[in-house]
C-alpha positions as a printed NumPy array, in Angstrom:
array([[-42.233,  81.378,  32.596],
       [-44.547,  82.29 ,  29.644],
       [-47.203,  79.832,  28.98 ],
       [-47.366,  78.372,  25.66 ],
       [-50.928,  78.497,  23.464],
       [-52.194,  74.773,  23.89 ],
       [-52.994,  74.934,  20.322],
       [-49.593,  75.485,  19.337],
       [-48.568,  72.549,  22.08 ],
       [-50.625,  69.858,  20.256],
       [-49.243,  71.002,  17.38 ],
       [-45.879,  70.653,  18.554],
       [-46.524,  67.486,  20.201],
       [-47.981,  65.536,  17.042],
       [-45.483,  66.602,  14.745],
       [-42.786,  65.129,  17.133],
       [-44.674,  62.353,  17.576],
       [-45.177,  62.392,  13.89 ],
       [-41.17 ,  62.483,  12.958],
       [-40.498,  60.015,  16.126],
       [-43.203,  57.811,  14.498],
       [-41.659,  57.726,  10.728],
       [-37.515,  56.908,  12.367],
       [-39.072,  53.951,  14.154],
       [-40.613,  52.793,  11.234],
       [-37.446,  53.66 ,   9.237],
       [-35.004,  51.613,  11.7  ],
       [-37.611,  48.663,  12.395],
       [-37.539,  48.147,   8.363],
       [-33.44 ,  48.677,   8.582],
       [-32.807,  46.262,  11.14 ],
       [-34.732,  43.452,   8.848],
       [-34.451,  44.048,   5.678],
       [-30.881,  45.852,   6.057],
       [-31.614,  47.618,   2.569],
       [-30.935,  51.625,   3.802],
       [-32.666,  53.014,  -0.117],
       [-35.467,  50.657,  -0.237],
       [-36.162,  51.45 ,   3.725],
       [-36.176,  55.179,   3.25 ],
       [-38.868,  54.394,   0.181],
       [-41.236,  52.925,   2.597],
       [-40.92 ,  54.575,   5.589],
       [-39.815,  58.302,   4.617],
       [-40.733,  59.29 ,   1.196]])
C-alpha cells in the first residue's frame, strides 16, 4: 500500500469535514423550518 502525503490527508480530511459540516447544517435548518430554498440560502450558498 502506497502511503499518502499527510499534507494532502489534511486536506482531504477538512474538506470532508467541510461538506459533512455544511449537509448538517442544511438538514438541521430543513427539519425546522421545512423551507428546502430558504435552507439552501443559509446553509449552502
Amino acid at each position: 500500500m502506497k502511503k499518502i502525503n499527510p499534507v494532502i490527508l489534511v486536506v482531504i480530511i477538512l474538506v470532508g469535514g467541510f461538506c459533512a459540516f455544511k449537509i448538517m447544517s442544511f438538514l438541521g435548518c430543513y427539519v425546522r423550518i421545512e423551507d428546502f430554498d430558504e435552507c439552501r440560502k443559509l446553509t449552502v450558498w
